[in-house]
DOLONU-77180 format. One record per residue (C-alpha): x, y, z; residue in three letters. Coordinates in pm, whole numbers, padded with zeros to 5 digits. Layout:
// DOLONU-77180
BATOR     px     py     pz   r
BATOR      X      Y      Z ALA
...
***
This chain:
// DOLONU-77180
BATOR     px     py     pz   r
BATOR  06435 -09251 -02264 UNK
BATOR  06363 -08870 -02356 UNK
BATOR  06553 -08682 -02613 UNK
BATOR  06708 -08351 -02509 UNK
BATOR  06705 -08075 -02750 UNK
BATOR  06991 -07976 -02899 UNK
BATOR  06870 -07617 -02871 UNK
BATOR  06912 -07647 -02513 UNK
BATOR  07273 -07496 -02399 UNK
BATOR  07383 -07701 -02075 UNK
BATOR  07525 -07371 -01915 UNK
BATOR  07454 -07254 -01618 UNK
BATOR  07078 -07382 -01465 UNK
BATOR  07044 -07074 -01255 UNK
BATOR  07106 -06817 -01614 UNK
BATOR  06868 -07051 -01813 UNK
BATOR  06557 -07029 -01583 UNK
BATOR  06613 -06738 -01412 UNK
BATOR  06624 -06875 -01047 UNK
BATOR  06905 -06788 -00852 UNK
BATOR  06873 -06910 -00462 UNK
BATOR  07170 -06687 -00370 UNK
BATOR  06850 -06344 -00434 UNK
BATOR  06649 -06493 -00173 UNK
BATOR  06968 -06473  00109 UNK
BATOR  06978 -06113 -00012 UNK
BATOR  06609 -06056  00120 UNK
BATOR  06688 -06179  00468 UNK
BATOR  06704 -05845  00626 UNK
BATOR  06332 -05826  00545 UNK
BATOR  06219 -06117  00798 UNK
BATOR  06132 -06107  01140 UNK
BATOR  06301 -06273  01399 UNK
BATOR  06032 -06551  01445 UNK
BATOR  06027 -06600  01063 UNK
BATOR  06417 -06625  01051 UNK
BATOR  06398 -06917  01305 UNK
BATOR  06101 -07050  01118 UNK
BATOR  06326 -07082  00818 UNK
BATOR  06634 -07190  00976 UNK
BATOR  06385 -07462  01090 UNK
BATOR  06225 -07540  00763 UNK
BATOR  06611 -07610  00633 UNK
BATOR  06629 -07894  00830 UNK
BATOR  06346 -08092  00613 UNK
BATOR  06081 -08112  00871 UNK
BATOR  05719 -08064  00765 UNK
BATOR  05486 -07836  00899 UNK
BATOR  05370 -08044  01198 UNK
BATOR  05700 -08155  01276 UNK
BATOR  05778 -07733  01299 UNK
BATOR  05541 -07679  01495 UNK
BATOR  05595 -07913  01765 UNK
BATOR  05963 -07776  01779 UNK
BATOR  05830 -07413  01797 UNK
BATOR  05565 -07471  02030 UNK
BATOR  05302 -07313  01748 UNK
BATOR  05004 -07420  01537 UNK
BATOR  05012 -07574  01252 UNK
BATOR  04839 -07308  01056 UNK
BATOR  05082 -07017  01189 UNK
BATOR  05360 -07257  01062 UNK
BATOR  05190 -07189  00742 UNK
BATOR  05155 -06822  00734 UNK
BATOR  05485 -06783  00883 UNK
BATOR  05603 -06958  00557 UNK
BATOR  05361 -06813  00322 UNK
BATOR  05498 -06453  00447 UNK
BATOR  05887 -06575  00449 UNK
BATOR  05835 -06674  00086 UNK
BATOR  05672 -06367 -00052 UNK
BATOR  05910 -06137  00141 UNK
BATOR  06252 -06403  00034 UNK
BATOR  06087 -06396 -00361 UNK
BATOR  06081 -06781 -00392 UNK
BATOR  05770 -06965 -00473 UNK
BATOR  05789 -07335 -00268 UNK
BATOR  05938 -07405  00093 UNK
BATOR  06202 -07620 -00114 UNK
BATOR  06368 -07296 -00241 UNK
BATOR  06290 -07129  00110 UNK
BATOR  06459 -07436  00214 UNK
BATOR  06748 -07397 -00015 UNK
BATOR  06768 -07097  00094 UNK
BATOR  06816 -07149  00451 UNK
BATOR  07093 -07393  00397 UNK
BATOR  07299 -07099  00249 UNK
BATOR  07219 -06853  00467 UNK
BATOR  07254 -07119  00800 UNK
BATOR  07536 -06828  00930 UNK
BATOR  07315 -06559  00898 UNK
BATOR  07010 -06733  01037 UNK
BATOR  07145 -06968  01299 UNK
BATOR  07243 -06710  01614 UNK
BATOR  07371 -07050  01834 UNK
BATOR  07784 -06992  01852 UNK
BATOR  07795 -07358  01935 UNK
BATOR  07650 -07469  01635 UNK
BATOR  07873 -07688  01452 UNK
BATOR  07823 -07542  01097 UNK
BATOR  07968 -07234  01271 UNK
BATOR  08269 -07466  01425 UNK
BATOR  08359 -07587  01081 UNK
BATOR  08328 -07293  00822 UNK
BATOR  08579 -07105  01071 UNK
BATOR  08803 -07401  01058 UNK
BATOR  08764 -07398  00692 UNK
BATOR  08888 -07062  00676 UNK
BATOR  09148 -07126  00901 UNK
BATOR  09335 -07410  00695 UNK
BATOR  09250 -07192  00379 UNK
BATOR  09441 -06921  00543 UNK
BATOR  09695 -07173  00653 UNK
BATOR  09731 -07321  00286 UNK
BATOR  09794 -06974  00156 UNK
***
């Protein structure tokens, strides 16, 4: 068992290291439209070979697509692109079937209702 300082607040983890995911969904705007599907992809936990298969690419343009996605997002590993991708799935994810769609409108809808 580790001891924790006691120097060490327990406030917010994003404040304390600097590393809010919420700045890379601000960059978004920046991506192309084959890097935005690349990261909508890469939120789904698949590697890079997995990607590819699924985008019909090589393995090493998986890799530069992500290597460009990160610098242009400002986050250093494909788990914070990844992070990343998971709350920006609306912005990213142009399929109006999509169930994530389906259920953040209903969400609203019995938040609205509530009210």
């Amino acid at each position: 068992m580790t001891t924790r300082s006691i120097a060490v607040s327990p406030g917010c983890a994003y404040r304390r290291t600097g590393s809010d995911p919420a700045s890379g969904v601000r960059r978004l705007s920046s991506l192309t439209d084959r890097e935005r599907e690349v990261l909508l992809m890469l939120g789904t936990g698949l590697g890079n070979r997995e990607l590819a298969r699924e985008l019909g690419i090589a393995e090493r343009t998986v890799k530069a697509h992500i290597a460009n996605i990160l610098d242009k997002i400002g986050q250093h590993t494909r788990t914070q692109a990844a992070i990343v991708a998971a709350l920006a799935h609306d912005v990213l994810c142009v399929d109006r079937a999509c169930t994530r769609h389906l259920m953040r409108v209903a969400g609203q809808r019995d938040e609205v209702s509530a009210a």
